[in-house]
N, C-alpha and C positions, 0 to 999 in steps of 0.2 A: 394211434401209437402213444401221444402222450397221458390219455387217457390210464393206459396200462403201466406206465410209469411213473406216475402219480399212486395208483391200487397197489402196484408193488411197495411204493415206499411208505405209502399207510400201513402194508402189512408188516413192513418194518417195525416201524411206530410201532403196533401193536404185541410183537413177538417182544419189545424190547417193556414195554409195560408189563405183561404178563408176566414176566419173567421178575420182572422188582415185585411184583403180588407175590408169584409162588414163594419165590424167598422170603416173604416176612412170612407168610404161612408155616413154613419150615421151621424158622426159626420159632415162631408161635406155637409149634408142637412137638419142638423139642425142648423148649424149656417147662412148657407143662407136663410133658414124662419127666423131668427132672422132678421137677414139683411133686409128680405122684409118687415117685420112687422115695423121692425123700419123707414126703409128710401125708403118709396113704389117707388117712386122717380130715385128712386137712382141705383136699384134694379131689373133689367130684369124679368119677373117670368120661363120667361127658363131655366135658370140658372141653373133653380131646375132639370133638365134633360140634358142640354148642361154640365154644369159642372163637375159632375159625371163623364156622357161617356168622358170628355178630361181628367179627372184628370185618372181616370180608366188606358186608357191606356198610359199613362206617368208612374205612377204606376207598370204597365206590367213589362216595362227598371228594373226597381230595384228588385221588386217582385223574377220575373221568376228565375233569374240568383241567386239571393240568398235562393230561397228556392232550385233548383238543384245542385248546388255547394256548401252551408254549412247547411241546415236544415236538407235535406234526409240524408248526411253521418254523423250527429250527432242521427240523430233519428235513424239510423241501427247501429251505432259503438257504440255510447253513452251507457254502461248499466244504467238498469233501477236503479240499485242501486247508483248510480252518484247523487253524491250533487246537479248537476247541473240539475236535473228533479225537483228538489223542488220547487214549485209554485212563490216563493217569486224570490229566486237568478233567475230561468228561466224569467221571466217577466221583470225583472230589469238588466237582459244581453241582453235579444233583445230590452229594450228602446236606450241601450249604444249601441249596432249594427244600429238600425234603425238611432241613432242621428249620428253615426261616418260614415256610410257610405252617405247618404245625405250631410254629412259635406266635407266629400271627395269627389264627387262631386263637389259641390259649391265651394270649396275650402277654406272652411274657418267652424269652431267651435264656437259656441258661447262662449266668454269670453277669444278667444287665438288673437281678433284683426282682424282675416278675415272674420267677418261673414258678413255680408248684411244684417241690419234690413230689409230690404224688404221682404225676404224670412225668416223670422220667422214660418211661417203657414206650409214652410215644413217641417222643422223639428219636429213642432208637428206631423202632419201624419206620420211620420219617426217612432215617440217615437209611438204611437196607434198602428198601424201597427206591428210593432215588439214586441213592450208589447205583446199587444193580441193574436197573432201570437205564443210565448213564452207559454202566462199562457194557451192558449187552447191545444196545443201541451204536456205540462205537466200534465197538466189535463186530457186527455184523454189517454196518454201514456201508461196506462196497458189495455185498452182496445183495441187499437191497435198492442199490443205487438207480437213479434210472441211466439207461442206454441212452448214447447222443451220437 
């Protein structure tokens, strides 16, 4: 029995990662229609399919390792009655996860001196990812929950 409730809440875990991927994918293909629309030019229409599959698995690197080493042991240790399931605070710790660990990375924070405007565009996928990743994880949290 607890086997099964354990599998459920990994598929939690995982319903609520996938879901912070699709959304940066979304937003990754809809600012590149932006981009085509505005500067046809300028603007491969690959893009719209080459870009995804590379960002995707660049993605993978941060994804994988942070949803097995901190999402899964907060979604089975975390009770559900923890402040830290509430939509709002959940959403707005995996932006500050997704920005500090891409920050870590890059080696630099925006506003501490090391950042690289170049790489601004990841740190927003950082924040989506994680946000989203956060509010759908809290949001479906009692429906994943195990049985006791």
């Amino acid at each position: 029995m607890a086997r099964r409730g354990i599998a459920k809440q990994l598929l939690g875990t995982l319903v609520a990662v996938l879901s912070g991927w699709l959304a940066a994918m979304i937003f990754l293909e809809v600012t590149t229609m932006i981009d085509l629309f505005r500067n046809p030019h300028d603007v491969v229409p690959a893009a719209l399919w080459v870009a995804p599959l590379t960002i995707s698995m660049v993605m993978s690197w941060f994804v994988i390792p942070v949803w097995l080493l901190i999402l899964v042991p907060l979604y089975i240790f975390v009770p559900s009655s923890s402040p830290l399931w509430r939509p709002a605070v959940c959403c707005v710790c995996g932006i500050a996860a997704g920005v500090l660990i891409v920050g870590f990375w890059l080696g630099g924070i925006p506003g501490t001196g090391g950042f690289a405007p170049e790489g601004w565009w990841l740190y927003v996928f950082a924040a989506i990812v994680g946000g989203v990743t956060c509010l759908v994880g809290s949001l479906t949290r009692h429906h994943f929950q195990q049985a006791i």
